[in-house]
TIMI-2910 file (N, C-alpha, C, CB; in pm, 1 decimal, decimal comma, always signed):
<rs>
+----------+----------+----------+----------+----------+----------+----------+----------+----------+----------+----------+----------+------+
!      n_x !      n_y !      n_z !     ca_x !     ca_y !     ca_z !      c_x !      c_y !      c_z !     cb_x !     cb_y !     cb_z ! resn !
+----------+----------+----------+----------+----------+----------+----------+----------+----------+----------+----------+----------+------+
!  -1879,6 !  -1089,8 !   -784,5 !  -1811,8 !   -968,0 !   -744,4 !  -1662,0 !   -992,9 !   -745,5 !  -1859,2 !   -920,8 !   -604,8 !  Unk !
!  -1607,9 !   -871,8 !   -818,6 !  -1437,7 !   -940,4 !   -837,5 !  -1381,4 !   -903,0 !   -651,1 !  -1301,1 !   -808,6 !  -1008,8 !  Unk !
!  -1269,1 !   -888,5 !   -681,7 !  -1168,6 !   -862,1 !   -588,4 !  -1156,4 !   -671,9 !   -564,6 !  -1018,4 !   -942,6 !   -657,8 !  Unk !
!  -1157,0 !   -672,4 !   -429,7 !  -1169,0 !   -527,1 !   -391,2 !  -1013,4 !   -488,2 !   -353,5 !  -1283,2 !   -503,1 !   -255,3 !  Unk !
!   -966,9 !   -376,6 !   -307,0 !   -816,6 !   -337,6 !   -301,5 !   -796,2 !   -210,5 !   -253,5 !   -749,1 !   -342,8 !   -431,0 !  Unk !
!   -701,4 !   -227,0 !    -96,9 !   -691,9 !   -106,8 !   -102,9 !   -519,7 !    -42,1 !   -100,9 !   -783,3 !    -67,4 !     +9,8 !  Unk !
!   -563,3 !    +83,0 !   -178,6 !   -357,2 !   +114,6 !   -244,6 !   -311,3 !   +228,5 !   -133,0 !   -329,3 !   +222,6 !   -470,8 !  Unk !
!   -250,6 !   +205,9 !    -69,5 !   -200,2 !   +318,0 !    +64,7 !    -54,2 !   +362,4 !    -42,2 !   -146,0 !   +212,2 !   +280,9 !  Unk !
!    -24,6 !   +482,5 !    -24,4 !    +86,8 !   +559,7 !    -80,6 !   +154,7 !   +629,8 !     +9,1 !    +50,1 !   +646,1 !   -175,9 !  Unk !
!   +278,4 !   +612,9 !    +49,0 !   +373,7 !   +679,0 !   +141,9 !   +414,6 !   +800,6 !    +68,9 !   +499,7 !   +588,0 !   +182,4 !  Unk !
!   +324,4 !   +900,6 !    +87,1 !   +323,9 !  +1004,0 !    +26,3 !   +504,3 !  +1050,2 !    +18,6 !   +214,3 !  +1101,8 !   +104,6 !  Unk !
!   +584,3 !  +1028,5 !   +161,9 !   +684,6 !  +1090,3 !   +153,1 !   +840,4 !   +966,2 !    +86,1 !   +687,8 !  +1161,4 !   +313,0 !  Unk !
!   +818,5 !   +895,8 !    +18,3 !   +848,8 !   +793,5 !     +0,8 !   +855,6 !   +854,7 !   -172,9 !   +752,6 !   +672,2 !    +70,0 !  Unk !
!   +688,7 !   +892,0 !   -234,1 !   +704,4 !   +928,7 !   -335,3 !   +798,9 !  +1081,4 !   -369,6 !   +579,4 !   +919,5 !   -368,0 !  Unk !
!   +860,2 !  +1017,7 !   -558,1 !   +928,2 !  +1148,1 !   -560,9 !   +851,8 !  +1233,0 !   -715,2 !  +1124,1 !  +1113,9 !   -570,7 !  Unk !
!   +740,8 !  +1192,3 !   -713,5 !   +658,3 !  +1231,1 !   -828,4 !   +665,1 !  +1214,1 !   -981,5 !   +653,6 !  +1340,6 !   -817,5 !  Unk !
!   +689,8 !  +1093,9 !   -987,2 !   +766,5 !  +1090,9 !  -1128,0 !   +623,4 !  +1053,8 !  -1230,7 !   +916,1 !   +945,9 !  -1133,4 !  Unk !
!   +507,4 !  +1014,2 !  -1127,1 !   +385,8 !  +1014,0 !  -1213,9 !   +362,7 !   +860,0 !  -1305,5 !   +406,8 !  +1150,4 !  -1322,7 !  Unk !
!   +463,6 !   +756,1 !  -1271,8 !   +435,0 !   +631,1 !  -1365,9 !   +321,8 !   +554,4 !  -1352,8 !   +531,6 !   +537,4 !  -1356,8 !  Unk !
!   +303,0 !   +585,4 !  -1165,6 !   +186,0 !   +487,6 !  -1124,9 !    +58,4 !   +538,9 !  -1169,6 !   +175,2 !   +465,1 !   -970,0 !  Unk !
!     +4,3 !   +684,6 !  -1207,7 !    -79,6 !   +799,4 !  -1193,5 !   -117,7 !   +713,6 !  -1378,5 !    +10,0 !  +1004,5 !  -1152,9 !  Unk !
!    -27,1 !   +690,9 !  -1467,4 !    +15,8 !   +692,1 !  -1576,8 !    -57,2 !   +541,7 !  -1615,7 !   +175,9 !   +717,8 !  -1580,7 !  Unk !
!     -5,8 !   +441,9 !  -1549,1 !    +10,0 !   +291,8 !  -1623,1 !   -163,9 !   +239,8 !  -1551,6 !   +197,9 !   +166,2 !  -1547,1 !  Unk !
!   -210,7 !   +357,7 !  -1452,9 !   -330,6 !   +308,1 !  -1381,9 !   -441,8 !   +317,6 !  -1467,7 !   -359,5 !   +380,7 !  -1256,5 !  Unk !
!   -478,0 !   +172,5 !  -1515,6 !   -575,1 !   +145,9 !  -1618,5 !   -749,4 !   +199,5 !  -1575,4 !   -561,6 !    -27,1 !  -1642,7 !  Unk !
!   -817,0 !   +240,3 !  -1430,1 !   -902,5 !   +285,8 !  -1356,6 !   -930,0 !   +396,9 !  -1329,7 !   -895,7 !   +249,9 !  -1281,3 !  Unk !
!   -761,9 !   +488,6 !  -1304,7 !   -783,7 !   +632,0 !  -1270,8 !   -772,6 !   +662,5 !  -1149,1 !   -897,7 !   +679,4 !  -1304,3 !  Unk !
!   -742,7 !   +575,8 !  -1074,5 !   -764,6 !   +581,9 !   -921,7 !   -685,9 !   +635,2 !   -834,1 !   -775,2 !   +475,1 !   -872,7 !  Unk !
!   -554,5 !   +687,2 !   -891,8 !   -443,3 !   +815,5 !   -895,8 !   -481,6 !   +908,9 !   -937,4 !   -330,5 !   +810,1 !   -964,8 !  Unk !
!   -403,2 !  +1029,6 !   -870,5 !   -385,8 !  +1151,4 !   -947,3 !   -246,8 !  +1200,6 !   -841,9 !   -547,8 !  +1266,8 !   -954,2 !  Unk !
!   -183,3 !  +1324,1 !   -927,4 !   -141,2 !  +1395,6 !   -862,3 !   -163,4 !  +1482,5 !   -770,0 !   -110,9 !  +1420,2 !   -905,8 !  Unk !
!   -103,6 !  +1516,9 !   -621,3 !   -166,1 !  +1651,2 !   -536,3 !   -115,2 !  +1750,9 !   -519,4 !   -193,0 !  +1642,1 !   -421,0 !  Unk !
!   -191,7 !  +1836,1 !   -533,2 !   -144,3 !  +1948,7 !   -552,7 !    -58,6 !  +1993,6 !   -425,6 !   -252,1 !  +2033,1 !   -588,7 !  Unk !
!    -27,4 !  +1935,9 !   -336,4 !    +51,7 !  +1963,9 !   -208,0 !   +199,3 !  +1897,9 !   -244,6 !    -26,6 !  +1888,3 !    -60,8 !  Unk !
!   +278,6 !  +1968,0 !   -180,4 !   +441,3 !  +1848,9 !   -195,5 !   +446,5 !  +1781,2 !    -49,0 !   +638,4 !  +1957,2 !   -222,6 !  Unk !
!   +548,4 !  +1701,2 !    -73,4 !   +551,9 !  +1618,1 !    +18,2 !   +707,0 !  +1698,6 !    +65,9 !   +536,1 !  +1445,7 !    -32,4 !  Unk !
!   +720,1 !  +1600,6 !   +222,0 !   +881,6 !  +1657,3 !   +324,8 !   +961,9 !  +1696,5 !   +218,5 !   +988,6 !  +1520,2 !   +430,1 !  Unk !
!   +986,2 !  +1632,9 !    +97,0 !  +1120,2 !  +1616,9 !    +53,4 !  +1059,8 !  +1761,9 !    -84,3 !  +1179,4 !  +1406,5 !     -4,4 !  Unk !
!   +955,6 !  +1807,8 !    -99,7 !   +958,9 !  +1870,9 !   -183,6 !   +878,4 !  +1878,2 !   -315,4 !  +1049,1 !  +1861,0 !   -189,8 !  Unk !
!   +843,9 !  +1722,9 !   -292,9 !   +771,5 !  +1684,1 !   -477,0 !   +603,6 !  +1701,5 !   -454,8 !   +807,6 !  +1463,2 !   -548,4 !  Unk !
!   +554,3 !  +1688,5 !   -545,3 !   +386,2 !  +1663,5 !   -591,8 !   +416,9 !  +1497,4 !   -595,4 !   +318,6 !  +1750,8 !   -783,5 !  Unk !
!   +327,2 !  +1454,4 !   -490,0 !   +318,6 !  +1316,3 !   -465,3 !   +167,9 !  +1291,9 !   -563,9 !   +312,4 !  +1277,7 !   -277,9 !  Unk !
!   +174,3 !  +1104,0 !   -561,4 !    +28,4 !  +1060,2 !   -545,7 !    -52,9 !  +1054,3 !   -514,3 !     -3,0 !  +1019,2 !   -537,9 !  Unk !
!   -138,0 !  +1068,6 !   -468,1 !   -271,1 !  +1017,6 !   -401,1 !   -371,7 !   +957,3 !   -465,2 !   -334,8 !  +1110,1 !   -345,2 !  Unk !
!   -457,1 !   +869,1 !   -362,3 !   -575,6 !   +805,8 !   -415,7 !   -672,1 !   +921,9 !   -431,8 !   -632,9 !   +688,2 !   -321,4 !  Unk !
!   -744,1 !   +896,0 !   -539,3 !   -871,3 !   +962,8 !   -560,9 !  -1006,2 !   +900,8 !   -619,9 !   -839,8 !  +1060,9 !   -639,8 !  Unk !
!   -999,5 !   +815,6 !   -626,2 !  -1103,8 !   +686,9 !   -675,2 !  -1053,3 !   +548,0 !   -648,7 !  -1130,8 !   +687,2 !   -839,8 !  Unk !
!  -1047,7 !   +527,1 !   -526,8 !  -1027,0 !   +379,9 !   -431,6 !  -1101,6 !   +282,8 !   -479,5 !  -1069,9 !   +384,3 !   -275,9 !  Unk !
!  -1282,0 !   +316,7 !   -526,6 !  -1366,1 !   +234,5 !   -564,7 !  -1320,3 !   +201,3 !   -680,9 !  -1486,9 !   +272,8 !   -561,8 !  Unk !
!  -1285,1 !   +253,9 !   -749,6 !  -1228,5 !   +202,3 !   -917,4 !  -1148,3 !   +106,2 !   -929,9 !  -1149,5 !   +299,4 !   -998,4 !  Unk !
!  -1066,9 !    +54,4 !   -821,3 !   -942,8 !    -19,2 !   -820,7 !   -981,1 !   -193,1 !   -858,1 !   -868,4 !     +6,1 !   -658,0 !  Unk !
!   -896,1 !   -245,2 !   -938,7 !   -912,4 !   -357,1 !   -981,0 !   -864,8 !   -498,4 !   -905,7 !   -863,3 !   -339,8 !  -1090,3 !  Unk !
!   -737,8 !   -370,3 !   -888,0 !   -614,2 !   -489,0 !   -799,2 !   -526,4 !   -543,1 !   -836,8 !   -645,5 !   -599,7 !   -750,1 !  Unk !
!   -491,7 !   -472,6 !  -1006,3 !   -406,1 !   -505,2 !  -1115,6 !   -240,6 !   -479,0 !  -1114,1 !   -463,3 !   -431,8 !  -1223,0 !  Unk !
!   -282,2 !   -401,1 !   -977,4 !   -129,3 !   -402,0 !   -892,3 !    -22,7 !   -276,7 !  -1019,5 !    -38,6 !   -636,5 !   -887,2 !  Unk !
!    -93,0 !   -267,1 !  -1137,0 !    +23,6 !   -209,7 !  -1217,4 !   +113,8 !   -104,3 !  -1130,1 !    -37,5 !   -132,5 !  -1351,7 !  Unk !
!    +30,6 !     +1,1 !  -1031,2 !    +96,7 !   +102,3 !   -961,6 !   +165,1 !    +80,1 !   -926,3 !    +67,5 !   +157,6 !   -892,4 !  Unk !
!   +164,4 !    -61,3 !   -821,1 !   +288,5 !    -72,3 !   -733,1 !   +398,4 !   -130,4 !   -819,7 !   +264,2 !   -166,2 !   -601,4 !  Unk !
!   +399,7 !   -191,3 !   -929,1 !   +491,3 !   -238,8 !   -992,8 !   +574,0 !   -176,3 !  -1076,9 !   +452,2 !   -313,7 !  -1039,7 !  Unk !
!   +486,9 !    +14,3 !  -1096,9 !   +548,5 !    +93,2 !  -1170,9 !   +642,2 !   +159,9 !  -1097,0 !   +470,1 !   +169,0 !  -1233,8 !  Unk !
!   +622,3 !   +155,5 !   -969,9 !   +655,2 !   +260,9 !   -886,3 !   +772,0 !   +271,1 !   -812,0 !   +570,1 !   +272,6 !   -809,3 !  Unk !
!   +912,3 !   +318,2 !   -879,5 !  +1054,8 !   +306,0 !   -820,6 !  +1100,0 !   +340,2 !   -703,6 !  +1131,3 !   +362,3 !   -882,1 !  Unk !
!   +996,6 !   +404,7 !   -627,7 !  +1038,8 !   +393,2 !   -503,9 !   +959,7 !   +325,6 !   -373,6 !  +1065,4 !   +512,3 !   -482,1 !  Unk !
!   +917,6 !   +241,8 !   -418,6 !   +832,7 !   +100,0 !   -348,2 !   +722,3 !   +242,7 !   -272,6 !   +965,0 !    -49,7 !   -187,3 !  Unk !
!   +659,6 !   +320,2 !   -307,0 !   +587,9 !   +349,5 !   -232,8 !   +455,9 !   +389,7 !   -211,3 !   +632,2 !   +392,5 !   -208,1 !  Unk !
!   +390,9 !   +200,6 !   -330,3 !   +257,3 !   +236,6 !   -336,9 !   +263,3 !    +72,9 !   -251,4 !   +166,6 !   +279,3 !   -513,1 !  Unk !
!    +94,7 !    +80,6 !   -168,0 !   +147,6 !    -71,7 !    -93,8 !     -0,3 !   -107,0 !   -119,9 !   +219,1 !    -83,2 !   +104,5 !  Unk !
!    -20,8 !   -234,0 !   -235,5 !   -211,5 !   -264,0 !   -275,8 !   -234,7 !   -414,0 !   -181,5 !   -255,6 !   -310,1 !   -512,4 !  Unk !
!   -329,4 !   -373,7 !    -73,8 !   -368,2 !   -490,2 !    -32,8 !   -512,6 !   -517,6 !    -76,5 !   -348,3 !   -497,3 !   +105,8 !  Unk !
!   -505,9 !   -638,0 !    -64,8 !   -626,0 !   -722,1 !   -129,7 !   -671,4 !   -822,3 !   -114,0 !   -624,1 !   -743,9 !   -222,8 !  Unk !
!   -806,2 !   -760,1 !    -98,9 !   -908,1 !   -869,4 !    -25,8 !   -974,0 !   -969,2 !    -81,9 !  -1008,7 !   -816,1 !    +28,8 !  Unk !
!   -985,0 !  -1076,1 !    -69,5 !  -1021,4 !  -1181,3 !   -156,2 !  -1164,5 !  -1212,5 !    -85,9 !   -905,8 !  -1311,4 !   -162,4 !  Unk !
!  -1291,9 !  -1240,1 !   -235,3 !  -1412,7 !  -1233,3 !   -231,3 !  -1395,6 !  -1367,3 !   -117,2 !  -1498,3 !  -1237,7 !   -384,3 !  Unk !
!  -1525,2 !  -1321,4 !    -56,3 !  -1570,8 !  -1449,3 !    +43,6 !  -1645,4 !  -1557,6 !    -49,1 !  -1688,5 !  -1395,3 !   +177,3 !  Unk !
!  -1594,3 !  -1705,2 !    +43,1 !  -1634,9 !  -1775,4 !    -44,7 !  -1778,3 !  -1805,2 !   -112,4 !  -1592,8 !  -1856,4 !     -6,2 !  Unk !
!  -1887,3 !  -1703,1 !     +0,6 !  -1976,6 !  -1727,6 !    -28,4 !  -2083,4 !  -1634,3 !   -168,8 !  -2005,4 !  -1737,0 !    +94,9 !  Unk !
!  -1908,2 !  -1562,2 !   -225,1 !  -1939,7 !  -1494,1 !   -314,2 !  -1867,1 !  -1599,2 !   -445,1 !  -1890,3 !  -1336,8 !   -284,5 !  Unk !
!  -1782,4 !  -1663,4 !   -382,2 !  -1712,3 !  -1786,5 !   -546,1 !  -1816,6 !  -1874,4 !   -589,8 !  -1563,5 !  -1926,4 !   -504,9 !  Unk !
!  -1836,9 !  -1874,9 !   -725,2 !  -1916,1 !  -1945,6 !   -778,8 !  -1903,9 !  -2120,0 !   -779,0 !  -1913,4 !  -1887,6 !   -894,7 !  Unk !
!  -1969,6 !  -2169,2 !   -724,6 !  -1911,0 !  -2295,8 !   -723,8 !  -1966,1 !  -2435,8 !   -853,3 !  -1944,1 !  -2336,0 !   -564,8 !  Unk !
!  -1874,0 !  -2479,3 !   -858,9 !  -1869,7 !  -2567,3 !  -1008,2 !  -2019,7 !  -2695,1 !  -1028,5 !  -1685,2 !  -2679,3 !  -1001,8 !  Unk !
!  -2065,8 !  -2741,7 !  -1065,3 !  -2195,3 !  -2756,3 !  -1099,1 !  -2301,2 !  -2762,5 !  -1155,4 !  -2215,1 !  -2739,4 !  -1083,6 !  Unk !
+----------+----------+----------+----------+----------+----------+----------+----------+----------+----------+----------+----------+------+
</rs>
């Protein structure tokens, strides 16, 4: 079982420019149809389970405001050498 991940988005942080929605190889973005304080169509998660952990979102994302934490398989899921 790979690595699980979860991507929290400061909705008001985002200003919708759509890169993370874009470079996300899973789908696990979309745009919402709501704006955020400042006005824009933010991100949101919409398929959490899809996530790889490939981090591309947060690395696309110019205003630091995707945050992917990630959980690393227990060991009693690492295959051990043998």
């Amino acid at each position: 079982m790979g690595r699980k991940a979860k991507v929290t988005i400061e909705k008001n942080r985002c200003k919708g420019c759509e890169l993370c929605v874009t470079y996300c190889p899973k789908q696990v973005l979309a745009m919402s149809r709501e704006i955020n304080d400042k006005g824009y169509f933010y991100a949101q998660v919409v398929n959490q389970d899809a996530c790889i952990a490939c981090r591309f979102c947060g690395m696309m994302c110019p205003d630091t405001a995707i945050e992917i934490a990630v959980e690393e398989p227990e060991k009693s899921e690492v295959k051990a050498d043998g």
